[in-house]
C-alpha positions as CSV (number, residue, x, y, z in Angstrom):
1,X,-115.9,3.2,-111.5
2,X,-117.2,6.8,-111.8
3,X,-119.9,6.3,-113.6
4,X,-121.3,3.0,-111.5
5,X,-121.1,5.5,-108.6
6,X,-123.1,8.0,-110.4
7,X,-125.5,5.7,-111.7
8,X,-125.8,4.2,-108.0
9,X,-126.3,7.8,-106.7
10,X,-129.1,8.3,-109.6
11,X,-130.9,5.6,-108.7
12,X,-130.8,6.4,-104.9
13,X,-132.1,10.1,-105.2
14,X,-134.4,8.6,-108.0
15,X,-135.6,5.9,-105.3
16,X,-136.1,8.8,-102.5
17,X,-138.2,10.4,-105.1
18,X,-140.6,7.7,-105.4
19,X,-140.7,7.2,-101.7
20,X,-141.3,10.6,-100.8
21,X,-144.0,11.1,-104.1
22,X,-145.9,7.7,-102.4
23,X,-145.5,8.8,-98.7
24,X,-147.1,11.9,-100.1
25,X,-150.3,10.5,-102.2
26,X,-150.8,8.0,-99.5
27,X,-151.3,11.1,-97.2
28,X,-152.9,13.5,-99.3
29,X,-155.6,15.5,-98.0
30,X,-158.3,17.4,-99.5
31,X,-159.4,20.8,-98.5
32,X,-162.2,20.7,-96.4
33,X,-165.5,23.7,-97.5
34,X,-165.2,26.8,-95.3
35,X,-168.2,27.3,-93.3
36,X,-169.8,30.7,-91.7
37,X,-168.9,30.6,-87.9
38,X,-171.6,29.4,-85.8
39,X,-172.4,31.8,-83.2
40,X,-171.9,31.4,-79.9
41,X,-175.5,30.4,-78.8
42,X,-174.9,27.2,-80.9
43,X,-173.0,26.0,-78.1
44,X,-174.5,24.7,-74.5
45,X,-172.6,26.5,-71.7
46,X,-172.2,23.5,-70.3
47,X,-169.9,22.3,-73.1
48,X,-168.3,25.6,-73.8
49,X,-167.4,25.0,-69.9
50,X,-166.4,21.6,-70.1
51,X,-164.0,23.0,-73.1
52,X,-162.5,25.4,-71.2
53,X,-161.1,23.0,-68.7
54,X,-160.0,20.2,-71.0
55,X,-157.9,23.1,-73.1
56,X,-156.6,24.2,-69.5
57,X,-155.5,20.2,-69.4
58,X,-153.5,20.8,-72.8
59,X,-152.1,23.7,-71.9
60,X,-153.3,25.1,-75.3
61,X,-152.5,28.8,-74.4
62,X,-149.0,28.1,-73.6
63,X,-147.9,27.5,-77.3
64,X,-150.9,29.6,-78.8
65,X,-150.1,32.9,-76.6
66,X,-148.0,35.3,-77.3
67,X,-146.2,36.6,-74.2
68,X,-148.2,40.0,-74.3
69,X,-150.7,39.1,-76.9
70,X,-154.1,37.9,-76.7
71,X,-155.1,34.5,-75.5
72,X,-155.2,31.8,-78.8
73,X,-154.2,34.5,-80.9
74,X,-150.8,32.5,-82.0
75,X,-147.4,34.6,-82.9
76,X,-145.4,32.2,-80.0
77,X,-142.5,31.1,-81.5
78,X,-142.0,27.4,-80.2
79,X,-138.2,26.8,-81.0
80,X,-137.0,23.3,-82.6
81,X,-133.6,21.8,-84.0
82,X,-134.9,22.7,-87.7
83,X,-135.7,26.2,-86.9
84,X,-138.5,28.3,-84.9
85,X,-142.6,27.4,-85.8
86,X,-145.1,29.6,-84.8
87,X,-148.4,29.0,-83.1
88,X,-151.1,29.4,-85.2
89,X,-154.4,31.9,-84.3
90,X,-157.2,29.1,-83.1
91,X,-159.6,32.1,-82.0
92,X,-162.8,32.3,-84.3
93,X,-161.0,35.2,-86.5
94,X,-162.7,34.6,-90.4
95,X,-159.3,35.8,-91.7
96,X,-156.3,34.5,-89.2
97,X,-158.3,32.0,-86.8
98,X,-160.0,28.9,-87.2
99,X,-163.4,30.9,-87.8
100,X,-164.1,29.4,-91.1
101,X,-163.4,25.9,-89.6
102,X,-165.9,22.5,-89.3
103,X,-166.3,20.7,-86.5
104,X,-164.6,18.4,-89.2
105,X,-161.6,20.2,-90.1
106,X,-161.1,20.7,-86.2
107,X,-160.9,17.5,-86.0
108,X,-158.8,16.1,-89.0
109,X,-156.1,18.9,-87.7
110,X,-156.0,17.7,-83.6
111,X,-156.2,14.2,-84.9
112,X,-153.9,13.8,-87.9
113,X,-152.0,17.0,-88.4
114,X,-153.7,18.4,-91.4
115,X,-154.8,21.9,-91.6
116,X,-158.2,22.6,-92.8
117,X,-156.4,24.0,-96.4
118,X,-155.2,20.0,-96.7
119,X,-151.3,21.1,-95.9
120,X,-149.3,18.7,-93.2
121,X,-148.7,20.5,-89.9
122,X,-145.4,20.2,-88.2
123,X,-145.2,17.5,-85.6
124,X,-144.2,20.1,-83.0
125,X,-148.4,20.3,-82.6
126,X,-148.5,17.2,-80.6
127,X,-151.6,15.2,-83.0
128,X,-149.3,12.3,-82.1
129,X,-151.0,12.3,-78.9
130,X,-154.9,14.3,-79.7
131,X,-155.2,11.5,-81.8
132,X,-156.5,10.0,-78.7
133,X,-159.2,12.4,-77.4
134,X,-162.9,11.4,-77.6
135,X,-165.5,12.8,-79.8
136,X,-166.7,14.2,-76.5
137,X,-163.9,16.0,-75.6
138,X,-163.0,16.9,-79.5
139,X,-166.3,18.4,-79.8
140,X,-166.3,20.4,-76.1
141,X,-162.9,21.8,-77.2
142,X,-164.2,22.9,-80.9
143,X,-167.2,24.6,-78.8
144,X,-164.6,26.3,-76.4
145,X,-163.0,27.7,-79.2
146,X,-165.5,28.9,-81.4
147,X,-166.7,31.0,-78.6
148,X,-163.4,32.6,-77.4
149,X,-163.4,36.4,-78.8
150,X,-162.1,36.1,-82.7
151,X,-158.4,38.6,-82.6
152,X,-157.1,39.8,-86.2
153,X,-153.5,37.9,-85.6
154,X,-151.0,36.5,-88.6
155,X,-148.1,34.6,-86.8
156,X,-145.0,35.2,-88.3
157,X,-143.0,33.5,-90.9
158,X,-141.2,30.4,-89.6
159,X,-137.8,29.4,-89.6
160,X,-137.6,26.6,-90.7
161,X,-134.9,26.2,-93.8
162,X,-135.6,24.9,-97.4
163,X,-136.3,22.0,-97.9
164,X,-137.4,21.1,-94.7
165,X,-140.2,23.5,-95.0
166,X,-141.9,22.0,-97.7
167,X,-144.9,20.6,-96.3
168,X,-145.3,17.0,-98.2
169,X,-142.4,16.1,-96.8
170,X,-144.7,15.7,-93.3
171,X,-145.7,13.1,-95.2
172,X,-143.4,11.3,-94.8
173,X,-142.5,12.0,-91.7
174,X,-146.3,10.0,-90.6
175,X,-145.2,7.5,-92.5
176,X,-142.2,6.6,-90.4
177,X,-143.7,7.8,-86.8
178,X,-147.4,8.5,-87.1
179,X,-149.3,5.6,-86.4
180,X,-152.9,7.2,-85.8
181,X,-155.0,5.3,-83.2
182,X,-158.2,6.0,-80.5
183,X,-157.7,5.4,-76.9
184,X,-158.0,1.8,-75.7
185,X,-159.0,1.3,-72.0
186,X,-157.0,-1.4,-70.4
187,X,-159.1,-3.7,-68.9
188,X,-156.5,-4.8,-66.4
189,X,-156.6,-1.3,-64.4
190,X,-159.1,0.4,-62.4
191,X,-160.9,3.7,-63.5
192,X,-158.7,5.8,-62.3
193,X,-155.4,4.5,-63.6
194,X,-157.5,4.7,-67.1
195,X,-158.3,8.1,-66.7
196,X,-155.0,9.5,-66.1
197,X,-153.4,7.5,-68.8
198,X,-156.5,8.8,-71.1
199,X,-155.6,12.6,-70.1
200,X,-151.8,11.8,-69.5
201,X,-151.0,10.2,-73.3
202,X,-153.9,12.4,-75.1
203,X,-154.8,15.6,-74.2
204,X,-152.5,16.7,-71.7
205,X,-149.5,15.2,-74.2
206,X,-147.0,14.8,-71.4
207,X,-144.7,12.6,-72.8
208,X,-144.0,15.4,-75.7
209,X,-142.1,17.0,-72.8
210,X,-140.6,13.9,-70.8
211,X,-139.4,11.5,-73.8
212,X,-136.2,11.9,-75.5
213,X,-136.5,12.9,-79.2
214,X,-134.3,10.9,-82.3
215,X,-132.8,12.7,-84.8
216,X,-135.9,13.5,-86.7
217,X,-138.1,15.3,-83.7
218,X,-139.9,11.9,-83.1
219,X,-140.1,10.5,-79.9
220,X,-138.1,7.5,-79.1
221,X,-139.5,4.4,-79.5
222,X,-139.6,2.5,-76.1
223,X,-138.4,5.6,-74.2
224,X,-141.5,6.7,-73.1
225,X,-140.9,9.4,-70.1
226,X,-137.6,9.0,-69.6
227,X,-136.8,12.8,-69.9
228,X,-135.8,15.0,-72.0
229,X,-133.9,18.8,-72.2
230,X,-136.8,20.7,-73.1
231,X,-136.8,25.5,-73.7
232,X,-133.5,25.6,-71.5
233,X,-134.7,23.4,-68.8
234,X,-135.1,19.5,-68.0
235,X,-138.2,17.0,-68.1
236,X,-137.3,14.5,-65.6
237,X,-138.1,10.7,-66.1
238,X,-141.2,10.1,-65.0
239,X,-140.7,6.0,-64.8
240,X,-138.2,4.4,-62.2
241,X,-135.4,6.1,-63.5
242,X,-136.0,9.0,-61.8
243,X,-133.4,9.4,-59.5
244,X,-135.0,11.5,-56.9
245,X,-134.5,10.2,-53.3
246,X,-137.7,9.5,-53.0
247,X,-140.6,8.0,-54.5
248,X,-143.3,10.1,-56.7
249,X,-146.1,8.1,-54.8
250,X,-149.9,9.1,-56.1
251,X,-150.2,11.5,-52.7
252,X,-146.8,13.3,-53.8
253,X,-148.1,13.6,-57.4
254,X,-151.3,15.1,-57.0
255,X,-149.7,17.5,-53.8
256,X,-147.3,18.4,-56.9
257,X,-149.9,18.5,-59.9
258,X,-152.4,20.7,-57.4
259,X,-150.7,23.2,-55.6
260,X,-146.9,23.1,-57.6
261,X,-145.1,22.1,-54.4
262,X,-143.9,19.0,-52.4
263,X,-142.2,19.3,-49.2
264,X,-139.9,15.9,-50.6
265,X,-138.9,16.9,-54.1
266,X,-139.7,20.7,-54.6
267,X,-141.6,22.8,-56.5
268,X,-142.7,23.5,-59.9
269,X,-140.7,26.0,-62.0
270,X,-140.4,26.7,-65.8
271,X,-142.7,26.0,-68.3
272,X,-144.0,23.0,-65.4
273,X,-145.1,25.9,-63.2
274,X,-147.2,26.8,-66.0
275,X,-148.8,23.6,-66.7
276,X,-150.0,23.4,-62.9
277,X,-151.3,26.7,-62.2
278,X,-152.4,28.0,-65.5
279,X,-153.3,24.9,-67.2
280,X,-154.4,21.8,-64.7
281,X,-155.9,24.5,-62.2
282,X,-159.2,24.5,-63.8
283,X,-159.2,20.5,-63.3
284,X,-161.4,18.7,-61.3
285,X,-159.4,16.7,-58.1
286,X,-160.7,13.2,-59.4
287,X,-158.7,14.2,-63.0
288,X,-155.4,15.3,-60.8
289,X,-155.9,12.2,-58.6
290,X,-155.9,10.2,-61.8
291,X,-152.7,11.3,-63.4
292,X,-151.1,10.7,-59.8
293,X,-152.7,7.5,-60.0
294,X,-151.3,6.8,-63.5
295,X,-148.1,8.3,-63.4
296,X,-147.5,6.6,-59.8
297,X,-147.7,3.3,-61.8
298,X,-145.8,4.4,-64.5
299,X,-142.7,5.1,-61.9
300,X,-143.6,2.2,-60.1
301,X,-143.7,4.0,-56.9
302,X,-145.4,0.9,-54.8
303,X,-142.6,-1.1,-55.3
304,X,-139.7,1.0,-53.8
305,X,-140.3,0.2,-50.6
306,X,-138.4,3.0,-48.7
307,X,-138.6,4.2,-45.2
308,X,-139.3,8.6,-45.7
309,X,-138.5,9.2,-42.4
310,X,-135.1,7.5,-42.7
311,X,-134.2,9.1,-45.9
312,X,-135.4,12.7,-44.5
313,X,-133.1,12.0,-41.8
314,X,-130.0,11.0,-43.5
315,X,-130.1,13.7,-45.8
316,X,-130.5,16.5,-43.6
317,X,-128.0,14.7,-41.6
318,X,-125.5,14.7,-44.9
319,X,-126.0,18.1,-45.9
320,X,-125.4,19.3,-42.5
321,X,-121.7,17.1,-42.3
322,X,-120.7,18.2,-45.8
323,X,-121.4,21.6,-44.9
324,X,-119.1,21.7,-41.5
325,X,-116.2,20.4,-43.8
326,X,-116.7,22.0,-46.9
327,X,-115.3,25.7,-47.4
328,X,-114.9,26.0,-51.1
329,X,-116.6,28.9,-53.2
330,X,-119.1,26.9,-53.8
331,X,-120.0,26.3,-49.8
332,X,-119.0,30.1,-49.1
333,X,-121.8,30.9,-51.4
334,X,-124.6,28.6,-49.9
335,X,-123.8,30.2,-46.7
336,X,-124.6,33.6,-48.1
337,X,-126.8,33.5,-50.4
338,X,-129.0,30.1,-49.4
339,X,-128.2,28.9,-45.7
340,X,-131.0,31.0,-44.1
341,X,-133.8,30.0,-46.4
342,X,-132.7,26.4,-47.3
343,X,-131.7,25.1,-43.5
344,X,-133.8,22.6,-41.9
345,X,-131.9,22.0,-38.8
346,X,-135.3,21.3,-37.3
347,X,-135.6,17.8,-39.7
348,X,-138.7,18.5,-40.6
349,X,-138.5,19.9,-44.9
350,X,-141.6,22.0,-45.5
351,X,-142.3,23.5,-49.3
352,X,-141.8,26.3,-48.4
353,X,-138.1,26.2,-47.9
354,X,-136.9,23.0,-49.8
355,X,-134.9,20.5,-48.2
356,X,-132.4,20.3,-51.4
357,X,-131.2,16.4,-50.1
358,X,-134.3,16.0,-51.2
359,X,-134.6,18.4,-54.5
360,X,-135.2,16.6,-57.8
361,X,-133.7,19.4,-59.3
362,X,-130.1,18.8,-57.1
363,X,-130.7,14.9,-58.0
364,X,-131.8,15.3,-61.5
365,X,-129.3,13.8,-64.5
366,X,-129.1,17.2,-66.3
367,X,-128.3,20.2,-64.0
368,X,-130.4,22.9,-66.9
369,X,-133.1,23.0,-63.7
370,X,-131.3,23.8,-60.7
371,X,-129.1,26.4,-62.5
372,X,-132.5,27.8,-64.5
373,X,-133.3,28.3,-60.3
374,X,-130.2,30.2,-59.1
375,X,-130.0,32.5,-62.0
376,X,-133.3,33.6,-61.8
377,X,-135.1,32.4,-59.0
378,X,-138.9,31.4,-58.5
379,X,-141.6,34.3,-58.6
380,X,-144.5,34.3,-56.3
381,X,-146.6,34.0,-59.3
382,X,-144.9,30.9,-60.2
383,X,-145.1,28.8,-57.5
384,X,-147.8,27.7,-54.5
385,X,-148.4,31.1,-52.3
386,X,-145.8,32.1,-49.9
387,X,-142.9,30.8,-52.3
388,X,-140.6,33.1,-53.3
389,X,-136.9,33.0,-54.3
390,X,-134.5,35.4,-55.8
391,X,-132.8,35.0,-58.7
392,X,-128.9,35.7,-58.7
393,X,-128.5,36.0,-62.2
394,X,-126.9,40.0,-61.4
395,X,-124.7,38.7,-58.6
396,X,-123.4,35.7,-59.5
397,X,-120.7,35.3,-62.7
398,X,-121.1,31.8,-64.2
399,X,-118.3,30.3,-62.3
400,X,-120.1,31.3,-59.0
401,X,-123.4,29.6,-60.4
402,X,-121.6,26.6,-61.6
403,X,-119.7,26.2,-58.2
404,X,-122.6,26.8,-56.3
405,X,-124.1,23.7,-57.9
406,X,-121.1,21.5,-58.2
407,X,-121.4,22.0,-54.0
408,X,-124.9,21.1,-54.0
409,X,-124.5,18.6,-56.0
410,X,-121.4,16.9,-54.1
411,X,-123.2,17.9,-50.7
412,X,-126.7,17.1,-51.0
413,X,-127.0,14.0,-54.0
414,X,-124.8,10.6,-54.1
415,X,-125.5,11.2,-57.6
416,X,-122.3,11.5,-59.8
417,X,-120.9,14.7,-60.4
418,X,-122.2,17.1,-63.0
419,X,-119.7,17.7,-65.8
420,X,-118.7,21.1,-67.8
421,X,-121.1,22.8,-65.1
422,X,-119.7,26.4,-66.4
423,X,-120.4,26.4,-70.4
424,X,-124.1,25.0,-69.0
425,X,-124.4,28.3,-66.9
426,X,-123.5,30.4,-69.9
427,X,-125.8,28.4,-72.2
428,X,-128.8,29.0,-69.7
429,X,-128.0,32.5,-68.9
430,X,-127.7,33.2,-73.2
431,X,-130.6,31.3,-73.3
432,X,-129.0,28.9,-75.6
């Protein structure tokens, strides 16, 4: 009996061997000839401009910017379930950078993951989704680039644990989610909705942030947007399952993709605030009106056919009853630490104090964002001007925070109560 099960296990691992050894030589990849840098004058201003916006549309410097360092000079260390990966330098450095880089090697690496050496790059560089970009755009990007000051940068060691470092096994991780493919217009839409699908599944990657991973770091098949725990904080669904009161309708998108804020669901904090301000704030208004127009389809926002007024109403209305009845911790805390900024006795919910009946953040599934909030507030720099909150991260133990939201939570959301509130408090405040 032994020895069938050792000869099964033989032939198993001898099996995975073959897979993995054809996964690999069906995805080899050459080396690709260094070249001398072009200088900067090979490039039209006009493209080097066009560049700059498109990389402000991936927020490329959020990943490849070290807090403190140099912009694209890599050294940020992007943290995964298999260990921390570091962005790489893409300034024009001979040595560190991408100076010694083709047009072609540019490229092969945004479009199927392979460094110009030939090595597989990890899939936490989203080519799943630069697959899609135009030559146009590919080209404007390289030209962006290649004239960005070159910075002497290594990025340090990853993380990630033997064997999972070994790079051929990339291989064949392509060859179970990696289906490589060029954008498609759907002939069925208008211009618009096939812009902002164009920027939303290519270049700007936002399902990489809003779609639940498996096991293996891939996205879930058929999950697209759905949302996802993401550095701490939470992604919301971006389809009809997002259980905001309201509707994301295309005018409430592009408020929230322009200036960061929406008087019916809040403003943008987190790693979103950066995406807005410092990444889609070079974008034109037709490209924001086109990812509202896109992303309003996606969450089927002209089918919920809801009165605003009515909602506004009742939940001002709600938090205002809860509030007269409810004199836990929790409710004791509001009053002092929220009731004067959050209060809209008036019924009419401006940005800039959030009607939080109305808050994704109190409605969301997972509560990472609204206790990411309390503990440590929302800077001026992070939000549209005039927004400011303090954080009460110093004041507050964890089983203030986590009461604090339990009572917003029962007194501003039907939504089900949020479970083990405290451990998630300690986990945000650890940073775990």
């Amino acid at each position: 009996m032994l020895k069938k099960i050792f000869s099964g296990l033989l032939l198993s691992l001898a099996l995975l061997i073959v897979a993995a050894l054809a996964a690999y030589l069906y995805y080899w990849r050459p080396a690709l000839a260094p070249i001398d840098p072009p200088a900067a004058t090979a490039f039209s201003p006009q493209v080097v401009e066009r560049g700059r916006i498109l990389a402000g549309m991936g927020n490329c410097a959020a990943c490849h910017t070290a807090q403190g360092g140099a912009d694209y000079a890599g050294g940020h260390g992007l943290a995964t379930p298999f260990g921390t990966i570091y962005a790489t330098n893409i300034t024009p450095d001979r040595q560190t950078g991408i100076g010694r880089w083709s047009l072609a090697a540019f490229q092969r690496a945004m479009r199927e993951g392979v460094g110009r050496d030939g090595a597989h790059l990890y899939p936490v560089f989203p080519y799943t989704h630069f697959n899609l970009v135009s030559d146009a755009d590919m080209t404007a990007l390289y030209a962006y680039f290649m004239t960005r000051p070159p910075v002497y940068a290594v990025a340090p060691a990853n993380s990630v644990p033997f064997p999972l470092n070994l790079r051929p096994l990339q291989a064949g991780w392509k060859l179970l989610f990696f289906k490589p493919a060029s954008y498609q217009p759907d002939a069925t839409q208008g211009l618009d909705w096939n812009r902002g699908r164009y920027l939303a599944e290519g270049l700007a990657h936002c399902a990489a942030c809003h779609t639940p991973r498996n096991a293996l770091g891939a996205e879930l098949a058929g999950s697209s947007y759905l949302g996802a725990s993401i550095d701490h904080w939470y992604a919301p669904a971006l389809t009809s399952a997002n259980t905001a009161p309201l509707p994301w309708t295309q005018d409430e998108l592009y408020a929230f993709l322009r200036t960061g804020a929406t008087a019916l669901h809040g403003v943008a904090a987190g790693p979103m605030s950066a995406v807005v301000h410092e990444g889609m704030g070079a974008s034109s208004d037709s490209d924001i009106r086109a990812l509202a127009t896109y992303f309003a389809g996606v969450a089927g926002a002209e089918q919920r056919q809801i009165d605003t007024d009515t909602v506004v109403k009742a939940g001002i209305a709600r938090s205002q009853r809860v509030s007269l009845v409810d004199n836990d911790r929790g409710a004791s805390l509001y009053v002092a630490a929220c009731a004067s900024c959050h209060s809209n006795s008036d019924g009419r919910p401006v940005a800039l104090r959030p009607e939080l009946s109305l808050n994704s953040a109190v409605s969301a599934p997972d509560p990472a964002n609204l206790i990411q909030v309390i503990l440590h507030g929302i800077s001026k720099d992070a939000a549209m001007p005039g927004v400011l909150m303090p954080g009460f991260g110093a004041s507050l133990t964890d089983n203030d925070v986590a009461q604090l939201a339990a009572y917003l939570r029962r007194s501003r959301s039907p939504q089900p109560a949020w479970m083990n509130l405290e451990a998630a408090v300690a986990r945000a405040r650890a940073g775990k």
